[in-house]
C-alpha positions, 0 to 999 in steps of 0.5 A, spaced: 595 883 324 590 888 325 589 895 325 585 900 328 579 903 324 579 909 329 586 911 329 585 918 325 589 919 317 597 919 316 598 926 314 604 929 310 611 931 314 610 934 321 603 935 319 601 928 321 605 930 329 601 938 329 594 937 325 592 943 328 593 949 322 593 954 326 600 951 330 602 953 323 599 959 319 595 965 321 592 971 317 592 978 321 588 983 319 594 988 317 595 984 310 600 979 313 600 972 314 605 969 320 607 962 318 609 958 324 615 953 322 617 948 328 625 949 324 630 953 326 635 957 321 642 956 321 645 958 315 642 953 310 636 958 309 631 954 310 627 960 313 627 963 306 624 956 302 619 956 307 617 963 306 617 961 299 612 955 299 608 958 303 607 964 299 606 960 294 600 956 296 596 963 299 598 967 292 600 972 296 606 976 295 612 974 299 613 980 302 607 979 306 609 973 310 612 973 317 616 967 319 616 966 327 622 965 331 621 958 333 619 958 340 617 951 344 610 956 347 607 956 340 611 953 335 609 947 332 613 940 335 618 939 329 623 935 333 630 937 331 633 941 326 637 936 321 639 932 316 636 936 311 628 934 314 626 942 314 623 941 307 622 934 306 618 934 313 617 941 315 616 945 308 611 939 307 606 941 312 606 948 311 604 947 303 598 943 305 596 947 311 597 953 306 594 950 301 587 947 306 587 955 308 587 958 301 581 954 300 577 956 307 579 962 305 576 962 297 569 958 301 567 964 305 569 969 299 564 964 295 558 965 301 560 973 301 561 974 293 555 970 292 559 965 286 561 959 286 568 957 287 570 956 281 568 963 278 574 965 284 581 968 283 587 970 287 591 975 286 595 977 292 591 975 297 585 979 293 579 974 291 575 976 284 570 974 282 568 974 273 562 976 274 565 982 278 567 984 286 572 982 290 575 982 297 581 980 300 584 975 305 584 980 310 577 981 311 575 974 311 580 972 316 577 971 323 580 968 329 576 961 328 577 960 320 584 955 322 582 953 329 581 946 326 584 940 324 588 939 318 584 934 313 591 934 307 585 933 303 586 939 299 592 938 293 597 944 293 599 947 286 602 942 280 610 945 279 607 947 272 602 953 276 609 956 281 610 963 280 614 963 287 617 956 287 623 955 283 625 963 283 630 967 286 629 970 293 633 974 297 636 970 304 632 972 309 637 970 315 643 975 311 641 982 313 643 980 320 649 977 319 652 982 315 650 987 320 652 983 326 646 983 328 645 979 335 641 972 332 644 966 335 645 964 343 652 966 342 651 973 340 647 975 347 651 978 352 649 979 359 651 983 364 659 981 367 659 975 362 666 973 362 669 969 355 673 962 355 678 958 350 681 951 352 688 950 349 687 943 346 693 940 346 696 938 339 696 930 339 692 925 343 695 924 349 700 929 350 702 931 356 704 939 358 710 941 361 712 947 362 706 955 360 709 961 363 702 962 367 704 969 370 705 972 363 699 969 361 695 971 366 699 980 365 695 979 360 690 986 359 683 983 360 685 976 363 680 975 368 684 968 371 688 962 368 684 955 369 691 949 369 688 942 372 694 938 369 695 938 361 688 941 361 688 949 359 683 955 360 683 962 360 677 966 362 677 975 359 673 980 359 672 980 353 672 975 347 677 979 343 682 978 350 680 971 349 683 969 343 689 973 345 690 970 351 689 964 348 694 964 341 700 967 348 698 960 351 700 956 345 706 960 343 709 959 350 706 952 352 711 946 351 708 939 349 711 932 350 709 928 345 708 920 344 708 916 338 702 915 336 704 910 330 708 903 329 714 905 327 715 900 321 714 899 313 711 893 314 705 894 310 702 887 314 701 892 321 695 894 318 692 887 318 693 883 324 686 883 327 682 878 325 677 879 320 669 876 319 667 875 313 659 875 311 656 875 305 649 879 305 647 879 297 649 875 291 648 873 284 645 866 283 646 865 275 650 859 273 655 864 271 657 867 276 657 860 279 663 858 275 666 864 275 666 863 282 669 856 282 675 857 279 681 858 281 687 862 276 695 862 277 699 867 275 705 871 277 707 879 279 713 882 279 714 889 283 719 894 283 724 895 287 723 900 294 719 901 299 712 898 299 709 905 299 712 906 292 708 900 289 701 905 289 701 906 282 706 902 279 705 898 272 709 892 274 702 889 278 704 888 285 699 886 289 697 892 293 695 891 301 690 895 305 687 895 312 682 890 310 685 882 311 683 881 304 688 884 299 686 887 292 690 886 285 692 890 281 690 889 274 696 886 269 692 883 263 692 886 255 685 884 255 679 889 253 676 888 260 680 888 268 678 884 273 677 885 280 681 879 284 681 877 292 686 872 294 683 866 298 688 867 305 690 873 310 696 875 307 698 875 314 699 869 314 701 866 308 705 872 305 711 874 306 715 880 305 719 881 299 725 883 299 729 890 296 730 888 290 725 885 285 722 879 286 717 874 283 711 872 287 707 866 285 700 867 289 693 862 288 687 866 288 679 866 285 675 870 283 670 874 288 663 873 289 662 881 287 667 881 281 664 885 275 668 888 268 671 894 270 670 900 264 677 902 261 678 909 261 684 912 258 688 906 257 686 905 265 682 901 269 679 900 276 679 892 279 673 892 283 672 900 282 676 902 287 684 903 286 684 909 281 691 907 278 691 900 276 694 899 269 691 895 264 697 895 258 704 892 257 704 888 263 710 885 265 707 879 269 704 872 265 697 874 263 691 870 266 692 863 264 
């Protein structure tokens, strides 16, 4: 395998796809800075976190910092907005972006004061030197200081010198949604815009059989009412006319409805469908080996009722569920539970038992991932997965 020797560095986050800094920052000559985040706010206040990486790497306070609405023109091309990547990806590129601009910024105030760079500091944009002078970022900024490539060869602050990081900020994104303020694509309205709202129906597959569509549509603002078989719409002038047009439709419409579930108390209709088994990892000690080759009998005993009232139940009644193997429950005074599977669908080896309590003789062996569950309370877990399990006072024969 080869590699090319010219491809140029991976870079951190979304700095890697936009090397260029000026995609991401820019110092404006009013005293502000204009970060440039390809993320876009919708509540999870990741506008406010960028604006405190930023901030924290130019040492300037957070009030100077301008976010830019994202904008596919300017904006860095971050992809979508989602699974929690805007700090991980996005804020990563904005820290080292930050932190290349502070020191482009420090080597021309080193040139200007006529001192080395390590003489500097930075205080609110504001670069001193010991010996005496300073002067600010605002003065030292010209169109070409970022228009470059990003290198990431500068290291942004250790979390021991964050003074903005980690503090308490006030939500960027919470004024305007408390004052109603038109910020999302649903907020704009447009001249002779019209509102919608579909009734949805209350079950998959009902079918609609009667609306009173007249006294639908006499409803004030109520543009037109849209029926195409069970589906249902209402167009109004207004949102607000919408969503009471809406609320008359479900009062008033009439649903016919179909079972949608077997109806049966035979707890086997789950497991019908055949299953394929694979294992992807196990433990290869002797131990487990044997553990797994050996094969125990014992006998269970369930109350009488219903197989739903066996949940719970200290009588170790084997438990079904929707897989085609079926857990045990735990019936052993032992310190330790352990997790049993039984070695054959029960669909076609188990059979029902009756009302009244009966004894149920069932060959199983050990899983492959069987591990000592923690007793907790008197309780414990068989394959840490049944909450209830019991391990005291069985009623049944304890393992042989």
């Amino acid at each position: 395998m080869t590699t090319d020797q010219n491809a140029p560095r991976k870079l951190p986050g979304n700095l890697n796809t936009n090397r260029r800094l000026d995609r991401w920052l820019k110092i404006n000559r009013d005293g502000t800075v204009t970060a440039f985040p390809g993320k876009v706010e919708i509540g999870q206040g990741i506008l406010t976190a960028l604006a405190q990486i930023v901030a924290e790497e130019l040492d300037i306070a957070l009030e100077r910092l301008r976010l830019a609405p994202a904008d596919t023109t300017y904006s860095p091309d971050e992809g979508m907005t989602s699974g929690s990547q805007s700090i991980t990806d996005g804020g990563v590129a904005l820290r080292y972006a930050a932190a290349e601009a502070r020191f482009l910024l420090l080597q021309r105030a080193a040139v200007r004061l006529g001192v080395s760079l390590e003489q500097l500091s930075v205080a609110d944009g504001v670069v001193s030197s010991r010996s005496g002078g300073s002067v600010s970022y605002w003065d030292l900024a010209t169109d070409d200081l970022l228009a470059r490539e990003a290198t990431a060869e500068i290291a942004p602050k250790p979390a021991s010198q964050h003074t903005v990081i980690g503090t308490s900020a006030p939500r960027r994104d919470l004024p305007a949604k408390v004052s109603g303020a038109p910020v999302y694509v649903h907020d704009l309205d447009l001249p002779g815009m019209l509102h919608g709202r579909i009734a949805r129906p209350p079950s998959y597959d009902a079918r609609l059989v009667e609306l009173d569509e007249a006294q639908v549509r006499s409803l004030s603002g109520v543009v037109s009412l849209v029926r195409d078989g069970s589906f249902v719409g209402v167009v109004a002038e207004r949102e607000e006319q919408a969503l009471r047009a809406l609320a008359r439709v479900k009062r008033m419409a009439r649903w016919e409805e179909k079972t949608v579930l077997p109806e049966t108390t035979d707890p086997r209709f789950l497991l019908q469908e055949a299953t394929e088994d694979e294992v992807i990892s196990e433990k290869r000690d002797a131990a487990a080996a044997a553990r797994g080759a050996k094969t125990l009998e014992a006998e269970y005993t369930r109350p009488s009722g219903h197989p739903a009232q066996w949940r719970g139940s200290r009588t170790g009644a084997i438990r079904y569920g929707r897989t085609a193997r079926a857990s045990t429950r735990c019936a052993t005074t032992s310190p330790a539970c352990w997790g049993w599977t039984r070695s054959a669908s029960p669909s076609s080896t188990w059979t029902a038992p009756a009302a009244t309590a009966t004894t149920v003789l069932t060959t199983l062996r050990s899983t492959r991932c069987c591990w000592r569950a923690r007793s907790r309370g008197g309780r414990c877990g068989c394959n840490g997965r049944a909450r209830t399990n019991s391990c005291g006072s069985p009623t049944a024969r304890p393992w042989s």
